[in-house]
mmCIF file as gemmi writes it, N, C-alpha and C atoms, coordinates in Angstrom:
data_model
loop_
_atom_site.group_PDB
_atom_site.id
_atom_site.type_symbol
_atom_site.label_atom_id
_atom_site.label_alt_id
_atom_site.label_comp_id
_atom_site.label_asym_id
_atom_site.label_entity_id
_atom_site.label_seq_id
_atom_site.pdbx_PDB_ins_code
_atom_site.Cartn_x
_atom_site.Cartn_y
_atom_site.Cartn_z
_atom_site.occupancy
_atom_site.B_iso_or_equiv
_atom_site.pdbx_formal_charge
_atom_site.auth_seq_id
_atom_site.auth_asym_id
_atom_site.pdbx_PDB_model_num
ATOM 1 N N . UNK Axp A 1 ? 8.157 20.22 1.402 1 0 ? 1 A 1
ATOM 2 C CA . UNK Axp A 1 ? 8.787 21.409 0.911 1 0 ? 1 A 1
ATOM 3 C C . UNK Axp A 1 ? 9.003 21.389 -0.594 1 0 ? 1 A 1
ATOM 4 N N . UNK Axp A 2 ? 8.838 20.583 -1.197 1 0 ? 2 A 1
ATOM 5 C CA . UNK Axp A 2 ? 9.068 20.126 -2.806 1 0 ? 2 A 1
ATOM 6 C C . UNK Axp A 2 ? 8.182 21.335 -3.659 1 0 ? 2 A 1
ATOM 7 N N . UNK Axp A 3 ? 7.081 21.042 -3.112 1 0 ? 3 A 1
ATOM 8 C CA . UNK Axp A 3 ? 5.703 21.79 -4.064 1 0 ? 3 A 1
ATOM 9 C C . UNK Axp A 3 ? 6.324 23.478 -4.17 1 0 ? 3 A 1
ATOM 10 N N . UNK Axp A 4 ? 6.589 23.747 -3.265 1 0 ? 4 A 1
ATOM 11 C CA . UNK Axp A 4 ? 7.827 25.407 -3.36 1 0 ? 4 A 1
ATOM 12 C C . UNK Axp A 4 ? 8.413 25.207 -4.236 1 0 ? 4 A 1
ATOM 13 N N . UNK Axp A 5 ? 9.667 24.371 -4.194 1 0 ? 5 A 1
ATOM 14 C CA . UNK Axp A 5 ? 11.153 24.853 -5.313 1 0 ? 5 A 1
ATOM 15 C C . UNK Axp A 5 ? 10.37 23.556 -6.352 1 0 ? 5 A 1
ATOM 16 N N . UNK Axp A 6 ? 9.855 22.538 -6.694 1 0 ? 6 A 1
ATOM 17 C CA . UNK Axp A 6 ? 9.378 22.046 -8.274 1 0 ? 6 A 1
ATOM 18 C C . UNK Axp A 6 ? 8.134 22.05 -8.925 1 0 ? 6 A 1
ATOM 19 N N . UNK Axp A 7 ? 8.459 21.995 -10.156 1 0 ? 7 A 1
ATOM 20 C CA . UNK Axp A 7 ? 7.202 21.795 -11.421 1 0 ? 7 A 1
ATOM 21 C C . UNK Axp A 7 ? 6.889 20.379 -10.524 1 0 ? 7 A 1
ATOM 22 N N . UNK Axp A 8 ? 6.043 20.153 -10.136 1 0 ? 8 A 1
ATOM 23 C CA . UNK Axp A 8 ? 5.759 18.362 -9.662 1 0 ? 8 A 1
ATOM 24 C C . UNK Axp A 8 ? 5.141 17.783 -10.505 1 0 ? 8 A 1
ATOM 25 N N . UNK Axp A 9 ? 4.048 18.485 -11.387 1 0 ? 9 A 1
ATOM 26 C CA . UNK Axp A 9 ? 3.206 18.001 -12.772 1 0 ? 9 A 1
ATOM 27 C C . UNK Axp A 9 ? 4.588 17.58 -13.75 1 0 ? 9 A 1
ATOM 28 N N . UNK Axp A 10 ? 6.008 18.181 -13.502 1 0 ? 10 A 1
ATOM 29 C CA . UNK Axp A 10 ? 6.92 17.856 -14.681 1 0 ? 10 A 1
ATOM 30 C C . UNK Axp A 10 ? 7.634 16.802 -14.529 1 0 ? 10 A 1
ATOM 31 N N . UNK Axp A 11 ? 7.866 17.113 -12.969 1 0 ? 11 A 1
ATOM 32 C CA . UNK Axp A 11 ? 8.703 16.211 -12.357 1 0 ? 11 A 1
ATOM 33 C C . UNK Axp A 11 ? 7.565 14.333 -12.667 1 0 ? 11 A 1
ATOM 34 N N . UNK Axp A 12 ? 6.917 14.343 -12.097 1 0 ? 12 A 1
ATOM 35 C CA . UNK Axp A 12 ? 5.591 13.473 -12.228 1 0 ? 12 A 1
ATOM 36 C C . UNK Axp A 12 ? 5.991 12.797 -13.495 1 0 ? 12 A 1
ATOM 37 N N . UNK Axp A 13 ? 5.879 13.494 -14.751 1 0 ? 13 A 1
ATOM 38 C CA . UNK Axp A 13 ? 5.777 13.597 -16.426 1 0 ? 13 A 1
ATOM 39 C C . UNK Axp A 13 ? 6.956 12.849 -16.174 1 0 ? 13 A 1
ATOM 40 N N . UNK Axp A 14 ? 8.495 13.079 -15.996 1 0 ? 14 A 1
ATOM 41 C CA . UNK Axp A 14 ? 9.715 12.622 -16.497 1 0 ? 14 A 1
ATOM 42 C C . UNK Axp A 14 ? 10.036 11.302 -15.786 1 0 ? 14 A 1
ATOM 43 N N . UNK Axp A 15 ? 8.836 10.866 -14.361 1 0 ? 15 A 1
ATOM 44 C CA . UNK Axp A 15 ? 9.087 9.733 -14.1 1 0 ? 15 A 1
ATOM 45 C C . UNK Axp A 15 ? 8.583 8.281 -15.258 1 0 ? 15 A 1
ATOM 46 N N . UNK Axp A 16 ? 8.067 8.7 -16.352 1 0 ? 16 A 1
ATOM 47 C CA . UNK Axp A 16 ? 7.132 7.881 -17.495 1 0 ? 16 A 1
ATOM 48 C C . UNK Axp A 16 ? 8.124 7.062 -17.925 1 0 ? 16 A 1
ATOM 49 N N . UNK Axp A 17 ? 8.813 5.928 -18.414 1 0 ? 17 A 1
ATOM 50 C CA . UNK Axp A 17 ? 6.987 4.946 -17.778 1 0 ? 17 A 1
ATOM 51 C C . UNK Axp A 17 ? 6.956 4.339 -16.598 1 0 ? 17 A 1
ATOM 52 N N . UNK Axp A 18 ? 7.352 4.785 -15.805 1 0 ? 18 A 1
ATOM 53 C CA . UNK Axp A 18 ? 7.314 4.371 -14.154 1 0 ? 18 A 1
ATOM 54 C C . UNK Axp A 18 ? 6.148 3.935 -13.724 1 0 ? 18 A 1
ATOM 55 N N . UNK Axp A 19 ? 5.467 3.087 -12.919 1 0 ? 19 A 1
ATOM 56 C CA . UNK Axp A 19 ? 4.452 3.434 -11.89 1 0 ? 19 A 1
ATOM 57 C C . UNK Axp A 19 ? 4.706 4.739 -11.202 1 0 ? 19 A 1
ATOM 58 N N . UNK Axp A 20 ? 3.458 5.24 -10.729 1 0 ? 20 A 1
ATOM 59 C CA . UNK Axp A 20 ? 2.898 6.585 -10.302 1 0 ? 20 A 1
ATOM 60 C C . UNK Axp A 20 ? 1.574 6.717 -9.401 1 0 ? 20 A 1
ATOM 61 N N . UNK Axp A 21 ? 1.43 6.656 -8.032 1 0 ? 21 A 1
ATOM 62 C CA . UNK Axp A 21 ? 0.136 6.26 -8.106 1 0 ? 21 A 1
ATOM 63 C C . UNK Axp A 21 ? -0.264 7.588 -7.475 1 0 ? 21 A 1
ATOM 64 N N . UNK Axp A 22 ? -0.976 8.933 -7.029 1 0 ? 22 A 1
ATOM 65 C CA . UNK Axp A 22 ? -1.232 9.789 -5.917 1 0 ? 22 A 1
ATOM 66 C C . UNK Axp A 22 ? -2.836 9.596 -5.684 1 0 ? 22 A 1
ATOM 67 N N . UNK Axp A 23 ? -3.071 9.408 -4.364 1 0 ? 23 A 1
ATOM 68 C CA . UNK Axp A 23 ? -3.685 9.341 -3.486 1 0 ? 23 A 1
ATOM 69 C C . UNK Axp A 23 ? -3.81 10.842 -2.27 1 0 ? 23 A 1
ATOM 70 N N . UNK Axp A 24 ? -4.992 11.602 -2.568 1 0 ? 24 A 1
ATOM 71 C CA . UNK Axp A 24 ? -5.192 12.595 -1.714 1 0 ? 24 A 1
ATOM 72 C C . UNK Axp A 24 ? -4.147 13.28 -1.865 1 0 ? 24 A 1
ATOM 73 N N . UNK Axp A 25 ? -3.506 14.032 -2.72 1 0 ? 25 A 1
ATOM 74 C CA . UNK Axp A 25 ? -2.963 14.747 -3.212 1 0 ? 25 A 1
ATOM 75 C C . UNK Axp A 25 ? -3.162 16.4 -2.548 1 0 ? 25 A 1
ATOM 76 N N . UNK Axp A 26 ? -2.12 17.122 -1.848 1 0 ? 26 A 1
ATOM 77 C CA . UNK Axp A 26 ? -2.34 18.156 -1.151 1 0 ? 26 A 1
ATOM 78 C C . UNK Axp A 26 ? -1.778 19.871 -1.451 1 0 ? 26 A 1
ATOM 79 N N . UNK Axp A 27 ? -2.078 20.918 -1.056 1 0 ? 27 A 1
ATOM 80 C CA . UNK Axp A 27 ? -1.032 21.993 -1.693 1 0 ? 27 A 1
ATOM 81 C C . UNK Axp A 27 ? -0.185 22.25 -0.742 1 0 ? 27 A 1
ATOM 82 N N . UNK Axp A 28 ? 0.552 23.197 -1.296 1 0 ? 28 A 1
ATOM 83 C CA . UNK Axp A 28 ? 1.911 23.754 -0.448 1 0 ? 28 A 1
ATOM 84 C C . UNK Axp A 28 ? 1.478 23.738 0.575 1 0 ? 28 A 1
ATOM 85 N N . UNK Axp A 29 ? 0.832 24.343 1.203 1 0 ? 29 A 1
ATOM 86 C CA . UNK Axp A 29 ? 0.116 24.972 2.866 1 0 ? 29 A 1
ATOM 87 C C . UNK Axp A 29 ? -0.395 23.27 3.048 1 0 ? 29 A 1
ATOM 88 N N . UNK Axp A 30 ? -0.567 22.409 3.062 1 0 ? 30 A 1
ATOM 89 C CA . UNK Axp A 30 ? -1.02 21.323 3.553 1 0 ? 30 A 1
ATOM 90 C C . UNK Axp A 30 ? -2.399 20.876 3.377 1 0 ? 30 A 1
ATOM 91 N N . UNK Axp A 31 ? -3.301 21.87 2.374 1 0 ? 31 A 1
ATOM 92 C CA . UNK Axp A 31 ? -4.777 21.644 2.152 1 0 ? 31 A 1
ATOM 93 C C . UNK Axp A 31 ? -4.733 20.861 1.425 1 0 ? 31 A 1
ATOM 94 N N . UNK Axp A 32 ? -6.12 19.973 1.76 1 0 ? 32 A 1
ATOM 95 C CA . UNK Axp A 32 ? -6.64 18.952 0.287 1 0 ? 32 A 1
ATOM 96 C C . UNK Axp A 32 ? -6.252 20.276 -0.597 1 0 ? 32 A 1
ATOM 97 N N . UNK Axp A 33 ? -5.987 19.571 -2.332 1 0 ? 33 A 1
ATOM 98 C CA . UNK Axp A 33 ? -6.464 19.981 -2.698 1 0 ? 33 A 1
ATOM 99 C C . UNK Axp A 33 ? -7.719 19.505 -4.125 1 0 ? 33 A 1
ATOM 100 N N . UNK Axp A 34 ? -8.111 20.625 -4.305 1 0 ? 34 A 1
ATOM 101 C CA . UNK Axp A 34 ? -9.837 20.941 -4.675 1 0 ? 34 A 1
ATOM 102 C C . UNK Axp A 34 ? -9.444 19.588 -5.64 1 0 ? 34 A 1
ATOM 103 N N . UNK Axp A 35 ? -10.633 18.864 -5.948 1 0 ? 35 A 1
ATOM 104 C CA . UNK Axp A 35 ? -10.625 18.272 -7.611 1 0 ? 35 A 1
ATOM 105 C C . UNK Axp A 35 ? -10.22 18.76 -9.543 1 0 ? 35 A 1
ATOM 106 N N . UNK Axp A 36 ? -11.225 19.638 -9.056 1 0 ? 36 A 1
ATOM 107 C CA . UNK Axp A 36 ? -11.312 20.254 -10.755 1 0 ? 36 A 1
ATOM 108 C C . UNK Axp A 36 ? -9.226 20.915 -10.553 1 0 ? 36 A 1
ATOM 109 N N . UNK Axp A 37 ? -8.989 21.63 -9.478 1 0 ? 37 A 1
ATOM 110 C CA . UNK Axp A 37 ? -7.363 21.842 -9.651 1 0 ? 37 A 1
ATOM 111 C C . UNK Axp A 37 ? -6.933 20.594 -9.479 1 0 ? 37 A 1
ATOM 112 N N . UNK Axp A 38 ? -6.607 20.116 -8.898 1 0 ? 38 A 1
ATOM 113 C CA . UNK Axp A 38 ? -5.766 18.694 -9.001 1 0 ? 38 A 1
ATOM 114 C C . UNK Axp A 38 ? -5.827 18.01 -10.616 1 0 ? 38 A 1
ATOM 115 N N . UNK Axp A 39 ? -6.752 17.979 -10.812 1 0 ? 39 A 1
ATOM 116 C CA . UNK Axp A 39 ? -7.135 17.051 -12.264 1 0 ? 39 A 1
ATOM 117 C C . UNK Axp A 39 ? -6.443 18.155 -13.174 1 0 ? 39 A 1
ATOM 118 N N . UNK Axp A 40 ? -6.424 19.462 -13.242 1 0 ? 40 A 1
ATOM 119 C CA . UNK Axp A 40 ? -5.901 20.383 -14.135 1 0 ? 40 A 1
ATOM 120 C C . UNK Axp A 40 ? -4.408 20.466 -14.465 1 0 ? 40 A 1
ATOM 121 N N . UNK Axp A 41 ? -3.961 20.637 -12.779 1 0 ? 41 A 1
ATOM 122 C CA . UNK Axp A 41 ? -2.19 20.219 -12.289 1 0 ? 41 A 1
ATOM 123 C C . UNK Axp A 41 ? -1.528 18.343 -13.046 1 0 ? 41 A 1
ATOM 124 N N . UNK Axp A 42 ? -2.947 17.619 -12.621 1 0 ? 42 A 1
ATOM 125 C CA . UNK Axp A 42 ? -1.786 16.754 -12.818 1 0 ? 42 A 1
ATOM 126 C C . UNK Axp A 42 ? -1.879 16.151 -14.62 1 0 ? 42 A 1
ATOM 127 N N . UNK Axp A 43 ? -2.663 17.538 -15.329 1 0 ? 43 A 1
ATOM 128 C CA . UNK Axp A 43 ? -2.868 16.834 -16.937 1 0 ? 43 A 1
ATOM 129 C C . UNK Axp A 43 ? -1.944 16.81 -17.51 1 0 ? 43 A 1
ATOM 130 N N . UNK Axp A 44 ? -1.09 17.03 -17.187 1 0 ? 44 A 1
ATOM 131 C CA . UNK Axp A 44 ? 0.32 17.119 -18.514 1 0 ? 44 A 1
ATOM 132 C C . UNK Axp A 44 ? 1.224 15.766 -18.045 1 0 ? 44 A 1
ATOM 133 N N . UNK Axp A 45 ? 0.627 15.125 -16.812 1 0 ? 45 A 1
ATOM 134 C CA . UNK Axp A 45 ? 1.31 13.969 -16.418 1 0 ? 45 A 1
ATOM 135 C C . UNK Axp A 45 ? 0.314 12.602 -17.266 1 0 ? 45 A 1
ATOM 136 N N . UNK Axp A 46 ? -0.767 13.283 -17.447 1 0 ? 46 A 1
ATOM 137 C CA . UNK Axp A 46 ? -1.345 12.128 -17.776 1 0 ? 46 A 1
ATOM 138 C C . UNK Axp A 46 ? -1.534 11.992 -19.133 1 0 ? 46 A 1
ATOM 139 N N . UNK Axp A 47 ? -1.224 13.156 -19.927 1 0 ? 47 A 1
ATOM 140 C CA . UNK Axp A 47 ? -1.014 13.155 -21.01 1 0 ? 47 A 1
ATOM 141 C C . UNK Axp A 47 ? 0.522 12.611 -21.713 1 0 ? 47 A 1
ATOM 142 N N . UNK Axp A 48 ? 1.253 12.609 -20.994 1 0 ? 48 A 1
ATOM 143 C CA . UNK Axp A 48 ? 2.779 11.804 -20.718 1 0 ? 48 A 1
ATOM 144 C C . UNK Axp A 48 ? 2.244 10.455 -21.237 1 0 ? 48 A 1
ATOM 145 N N . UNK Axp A 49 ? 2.073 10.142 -19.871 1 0 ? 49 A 1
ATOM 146 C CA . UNK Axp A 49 ? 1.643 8.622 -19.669 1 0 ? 49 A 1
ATOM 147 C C . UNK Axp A 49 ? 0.791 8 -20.327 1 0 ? 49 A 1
ATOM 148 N N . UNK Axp A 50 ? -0.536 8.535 -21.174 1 0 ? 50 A 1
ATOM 149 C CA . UNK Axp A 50 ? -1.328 8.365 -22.44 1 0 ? 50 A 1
ATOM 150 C C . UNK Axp A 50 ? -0.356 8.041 -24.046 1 0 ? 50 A 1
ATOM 151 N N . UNK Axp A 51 ? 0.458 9.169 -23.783 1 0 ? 51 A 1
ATOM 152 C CA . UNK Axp A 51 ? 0.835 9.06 -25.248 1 0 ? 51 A 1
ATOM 153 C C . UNK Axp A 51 ? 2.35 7.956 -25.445 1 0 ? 51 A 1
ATOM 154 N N . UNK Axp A 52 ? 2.683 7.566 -24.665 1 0 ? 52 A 1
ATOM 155 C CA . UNK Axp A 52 ? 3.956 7.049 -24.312 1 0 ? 52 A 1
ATOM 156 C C . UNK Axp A 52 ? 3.081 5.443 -24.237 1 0 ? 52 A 1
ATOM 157 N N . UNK Axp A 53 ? 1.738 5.404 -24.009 1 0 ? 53 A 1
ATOM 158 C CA . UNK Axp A 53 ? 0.938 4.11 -24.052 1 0 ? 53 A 1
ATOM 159 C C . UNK Axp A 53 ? 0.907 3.469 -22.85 1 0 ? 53 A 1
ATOM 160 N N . UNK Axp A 54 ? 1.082 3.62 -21.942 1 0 ? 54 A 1
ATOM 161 C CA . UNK Axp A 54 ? 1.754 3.697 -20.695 1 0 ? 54 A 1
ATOM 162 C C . UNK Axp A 54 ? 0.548 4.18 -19.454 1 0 ? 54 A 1
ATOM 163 N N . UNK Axp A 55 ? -0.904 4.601 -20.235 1 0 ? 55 A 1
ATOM 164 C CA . UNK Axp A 55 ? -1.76 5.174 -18.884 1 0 ? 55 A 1
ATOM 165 C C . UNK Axp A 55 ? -1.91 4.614 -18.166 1 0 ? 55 A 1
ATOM 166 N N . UNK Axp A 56 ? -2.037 3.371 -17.649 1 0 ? 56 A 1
ATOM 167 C CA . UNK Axp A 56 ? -2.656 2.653 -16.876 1 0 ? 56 A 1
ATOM 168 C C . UNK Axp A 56 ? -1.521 2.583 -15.911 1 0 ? 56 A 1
ATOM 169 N N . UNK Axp A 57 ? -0.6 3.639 -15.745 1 0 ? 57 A 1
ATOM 170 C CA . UNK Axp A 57 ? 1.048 3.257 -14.923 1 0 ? 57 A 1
ATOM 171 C C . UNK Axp A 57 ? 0.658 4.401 -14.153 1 0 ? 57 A 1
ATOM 172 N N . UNK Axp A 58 ? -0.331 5.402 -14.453 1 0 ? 58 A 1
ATOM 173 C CA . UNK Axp A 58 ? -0.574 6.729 -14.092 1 0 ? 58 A 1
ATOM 174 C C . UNK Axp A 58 ? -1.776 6.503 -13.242 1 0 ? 58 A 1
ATOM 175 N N . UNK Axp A 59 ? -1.881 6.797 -12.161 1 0 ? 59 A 1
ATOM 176 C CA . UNK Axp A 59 ? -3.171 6.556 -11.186 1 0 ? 59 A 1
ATOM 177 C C . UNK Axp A 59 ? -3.088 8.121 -9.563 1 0 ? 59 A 1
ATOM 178 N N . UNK Axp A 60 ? -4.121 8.781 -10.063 1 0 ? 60 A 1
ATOM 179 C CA . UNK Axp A 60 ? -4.262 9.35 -8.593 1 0 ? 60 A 1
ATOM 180 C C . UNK Axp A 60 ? -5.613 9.492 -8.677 1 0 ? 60 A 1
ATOM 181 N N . UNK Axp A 61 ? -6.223 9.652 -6.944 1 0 ? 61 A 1
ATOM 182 C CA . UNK Axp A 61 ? -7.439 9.54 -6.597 1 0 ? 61 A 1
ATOM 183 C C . UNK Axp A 61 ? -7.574 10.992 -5.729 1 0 ? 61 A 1
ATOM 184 N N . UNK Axp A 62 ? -8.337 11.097 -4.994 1 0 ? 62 A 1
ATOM 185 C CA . UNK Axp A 62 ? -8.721 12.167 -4.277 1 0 ? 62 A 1
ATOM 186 C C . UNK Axp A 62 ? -10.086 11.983 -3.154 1 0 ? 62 A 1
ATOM 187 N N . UNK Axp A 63 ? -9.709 12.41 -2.136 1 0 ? 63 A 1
ATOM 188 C CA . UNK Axp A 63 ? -10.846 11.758 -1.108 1 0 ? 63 A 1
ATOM 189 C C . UNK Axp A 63 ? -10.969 10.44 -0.923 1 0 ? 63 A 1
ATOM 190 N N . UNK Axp A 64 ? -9.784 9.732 -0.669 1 0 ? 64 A 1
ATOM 191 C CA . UNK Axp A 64 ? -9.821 8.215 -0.214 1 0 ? 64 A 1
ATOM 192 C C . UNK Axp A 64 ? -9.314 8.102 0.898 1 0 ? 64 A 1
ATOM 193 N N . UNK Axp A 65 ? -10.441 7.76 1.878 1 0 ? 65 A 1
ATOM 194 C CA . UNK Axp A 65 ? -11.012 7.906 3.206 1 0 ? 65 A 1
ATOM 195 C C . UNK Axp A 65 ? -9.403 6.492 3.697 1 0 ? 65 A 1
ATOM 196 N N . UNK Axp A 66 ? -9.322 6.828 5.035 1 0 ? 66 A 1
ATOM 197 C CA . UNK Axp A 66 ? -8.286 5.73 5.823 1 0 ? 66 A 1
ATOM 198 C C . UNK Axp A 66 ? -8.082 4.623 5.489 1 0 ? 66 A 1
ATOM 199 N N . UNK Axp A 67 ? -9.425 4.136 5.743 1 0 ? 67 A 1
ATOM 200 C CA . UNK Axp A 67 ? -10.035 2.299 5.283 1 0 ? 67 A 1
ATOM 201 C C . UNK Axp A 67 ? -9.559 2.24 4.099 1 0 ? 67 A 1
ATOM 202 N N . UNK Axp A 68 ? -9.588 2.874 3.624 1 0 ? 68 A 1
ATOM 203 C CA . UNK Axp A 68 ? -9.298 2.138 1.585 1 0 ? 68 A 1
ATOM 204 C C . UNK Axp A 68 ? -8.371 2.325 1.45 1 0 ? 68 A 1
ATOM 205 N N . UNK Axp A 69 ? -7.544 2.828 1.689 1 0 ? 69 A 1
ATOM 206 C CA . UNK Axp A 69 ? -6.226 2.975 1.092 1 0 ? 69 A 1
ATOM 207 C C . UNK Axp A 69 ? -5.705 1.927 0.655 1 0 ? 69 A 1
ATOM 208 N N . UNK Axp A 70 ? -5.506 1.369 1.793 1 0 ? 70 A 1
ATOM 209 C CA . UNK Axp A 70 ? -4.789 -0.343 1.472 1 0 ? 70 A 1
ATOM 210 C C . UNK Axp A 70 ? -5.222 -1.255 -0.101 1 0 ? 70 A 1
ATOM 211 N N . UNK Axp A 71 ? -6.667 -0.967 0.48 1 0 ? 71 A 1
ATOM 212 C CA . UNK Axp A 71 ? -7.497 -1.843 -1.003 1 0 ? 71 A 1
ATOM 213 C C . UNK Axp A 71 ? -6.973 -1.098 -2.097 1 0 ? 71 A 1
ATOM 214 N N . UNK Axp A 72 ? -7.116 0.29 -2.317 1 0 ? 72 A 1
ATOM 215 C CA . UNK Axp A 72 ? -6.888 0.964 -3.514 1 0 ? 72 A 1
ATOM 216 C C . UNK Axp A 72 ? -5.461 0.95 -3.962 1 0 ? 72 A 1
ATOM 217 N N . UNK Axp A 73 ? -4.504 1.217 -3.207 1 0 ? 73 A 1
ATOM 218 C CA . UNK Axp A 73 ? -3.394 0.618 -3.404 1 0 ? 73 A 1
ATOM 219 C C . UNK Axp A 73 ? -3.233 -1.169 -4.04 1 0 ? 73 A 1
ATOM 220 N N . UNK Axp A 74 ? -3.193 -1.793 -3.639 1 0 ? 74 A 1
ATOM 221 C CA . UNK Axp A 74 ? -3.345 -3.057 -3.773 1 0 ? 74 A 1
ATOM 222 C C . UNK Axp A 74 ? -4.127 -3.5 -5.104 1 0 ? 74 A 1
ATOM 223 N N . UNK Axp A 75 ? -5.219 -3.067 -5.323 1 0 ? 75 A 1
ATOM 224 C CA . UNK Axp A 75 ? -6.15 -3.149 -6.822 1 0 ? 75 A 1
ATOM 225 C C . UNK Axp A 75 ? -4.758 -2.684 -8.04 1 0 ? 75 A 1
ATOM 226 N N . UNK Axp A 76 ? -4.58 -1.298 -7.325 1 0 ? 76 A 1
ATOM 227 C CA . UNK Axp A 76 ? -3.493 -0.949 -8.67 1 0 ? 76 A 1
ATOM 228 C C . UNK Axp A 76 ? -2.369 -1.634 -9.047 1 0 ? 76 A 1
ATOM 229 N N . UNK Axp A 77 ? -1.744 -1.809 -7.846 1 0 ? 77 A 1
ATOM 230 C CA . UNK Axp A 77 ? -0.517 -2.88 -8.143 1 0 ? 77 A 1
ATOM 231 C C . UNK Axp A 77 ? -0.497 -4.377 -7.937 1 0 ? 77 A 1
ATOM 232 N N . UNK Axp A 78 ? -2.275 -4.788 -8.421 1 0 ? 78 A 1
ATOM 233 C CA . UNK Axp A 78 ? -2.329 -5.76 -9.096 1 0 ? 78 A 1
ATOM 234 C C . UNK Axp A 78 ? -1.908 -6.007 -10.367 1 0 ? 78 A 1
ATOM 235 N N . UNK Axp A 79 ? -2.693 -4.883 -11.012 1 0 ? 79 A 1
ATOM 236 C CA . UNK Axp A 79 ? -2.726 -4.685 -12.4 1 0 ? 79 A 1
ATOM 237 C C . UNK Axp A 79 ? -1.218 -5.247 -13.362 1 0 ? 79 A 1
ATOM 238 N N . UNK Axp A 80 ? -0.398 -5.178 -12.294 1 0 ? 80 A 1
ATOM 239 C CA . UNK Axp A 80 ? 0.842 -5.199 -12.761 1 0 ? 80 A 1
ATOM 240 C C . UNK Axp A 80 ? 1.685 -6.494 -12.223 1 0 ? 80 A 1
């Protein structure tokens, strides 16, 4: 119910310099959503997290099938 009542691209932004990771990222109604929108929605988060020096704290993917999750998760919060 979030994606209704918040900015989530802002909300996202003010968690900096947090870890952040989204994975299959969806809209209000429960659809994937598309790439080219997702990447558009979440630019002002990643532009946060770029300029604050901080990108590599910023991670979402899209279309990561069951099996991977675990791995893809896990790779990122190696890093750290």
């Amino acid at each position: 119910g979030a994606i209704n009542k918040y900015d989530l691209p802002d909300l996202i932004a003010a968690l900096c310099p947090r870890q952040v990771m989204i994975l299959n990222p969806l809209a209000s109604d429960g659809s994937s959503v598309e790439y080219n929108k997702k990447s558009c929605e979440l630019s002002y988060p990643k532009i946060v997290y770029t300029q604050k020096g901080v990108a590599n704290r910023f991670s979402y993917s899209h279309e990561v099938d069951e099996d991977s999750y675990k791995k893809e998760i896990l790779d990122w919060l190696e890093k750290f």
